[in-house]
N, C-alpha and C positions, 0 to 999 in steps of 0.2 A: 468537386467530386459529385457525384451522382448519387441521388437518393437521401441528401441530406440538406437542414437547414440550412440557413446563411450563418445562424450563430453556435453553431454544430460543429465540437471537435471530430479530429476524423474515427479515432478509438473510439467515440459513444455509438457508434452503429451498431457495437458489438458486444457482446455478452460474456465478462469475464467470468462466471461462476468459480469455474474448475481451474482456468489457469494458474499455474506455480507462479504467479506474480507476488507480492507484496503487495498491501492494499495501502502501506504506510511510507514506505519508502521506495517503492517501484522495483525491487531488487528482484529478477530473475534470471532462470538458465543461464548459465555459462556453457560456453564449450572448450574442451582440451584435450589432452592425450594421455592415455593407460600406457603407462610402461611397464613394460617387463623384466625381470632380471635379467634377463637378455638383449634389453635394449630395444625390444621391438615396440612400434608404438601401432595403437590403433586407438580412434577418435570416440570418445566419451561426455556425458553430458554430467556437469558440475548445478543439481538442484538446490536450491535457499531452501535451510532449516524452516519451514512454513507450520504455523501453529494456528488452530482457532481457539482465542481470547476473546474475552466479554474485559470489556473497559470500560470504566464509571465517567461520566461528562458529569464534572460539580456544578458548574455552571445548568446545565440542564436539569440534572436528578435526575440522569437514565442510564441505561446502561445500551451497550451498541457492539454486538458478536462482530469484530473481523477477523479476518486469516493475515499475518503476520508473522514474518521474520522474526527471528530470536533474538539478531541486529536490532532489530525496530522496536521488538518490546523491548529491550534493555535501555534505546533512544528515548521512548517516549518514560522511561520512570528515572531516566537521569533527568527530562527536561520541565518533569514535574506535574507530569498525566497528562492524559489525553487534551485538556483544550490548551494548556500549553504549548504541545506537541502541532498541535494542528496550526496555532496562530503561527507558529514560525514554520511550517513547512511550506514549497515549493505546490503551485496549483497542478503544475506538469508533475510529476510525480506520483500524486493523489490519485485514488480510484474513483469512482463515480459516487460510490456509497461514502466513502471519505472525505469527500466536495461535498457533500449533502451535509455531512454533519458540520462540518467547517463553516457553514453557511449558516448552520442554524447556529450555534453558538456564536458565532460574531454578530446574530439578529439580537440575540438574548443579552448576551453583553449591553451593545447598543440601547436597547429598551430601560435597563435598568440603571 
C-alpha cells in the first residue's frame, strides 16, 4: 500500500479518535433492520455501549483513559485488570494506544 512503512499495519495510517470502535476488544457498528408492527423493515445501525474509563496498570502504577465497551470493561475485571486483560488479548484487535500499553507492561514485567 502506498504511503506506508514496510512494518506498518494498514489501520495505523489512520486516526481513530472518534470512531465507535472499542479500544479493548475491537467491537463495533453492526447493521440490521427496524421493524415495525407492521412488519415493515428499514435498515438501522446497531452502536457498542462505548464508555470512557481510566484503568490502573499494577504493574506500571498508572493509570491509562480508554473508550471501552461495557463487554470489555466487564472482560477485563473478570480477567483480573487491565495487564491481565492485555497479556491474553489478541494484537489484531487491540488499538494502537492499547498496543502501546501492552508493550510497556510486558517491557516492565520483563525488567523485573
Amino acid at each position: 500500500m502506498y504511503g506506508m512503512t514496510p512494518r506498518q499495519r494498514p489501520d495505523e495510517t489512520k486516526e481513530y479518535a472518534m470512531s465507535r470502535v472499542c479500544e479493548l476488544t475491537g467491537k463495533g457498528p453492526m447493521s440490521g433492520n427496524t421493524v415495525s408492527h407492521a412488519n415493515n423493515r428499514s435498515r438501522r445501525r446497531f452502536l457498542p455501549n462505548l464508555n470512557e474509563v481510566t484503568l490502573m496498570s499494577d504493574v506500571l502504577g498508572q493509570s491509562f483513559r480508554l473508550r471501552i465497551s461495557a463487554a470489555g470493561l466487564r472482560s477485563v475485571d473478570h480477567r483480573g485488570g487491565l495487564d491481565a486483560f492485555l497479556a491474553k488479548a489478541k494484537d489484531d484487535e487491540l488499538s494502537i494506544n492499547a498496543l502501546k500499553i501492552k508493550k510497556a507492561i510486558s517491557k516492565a514485567q520483563a525488567a523485573a
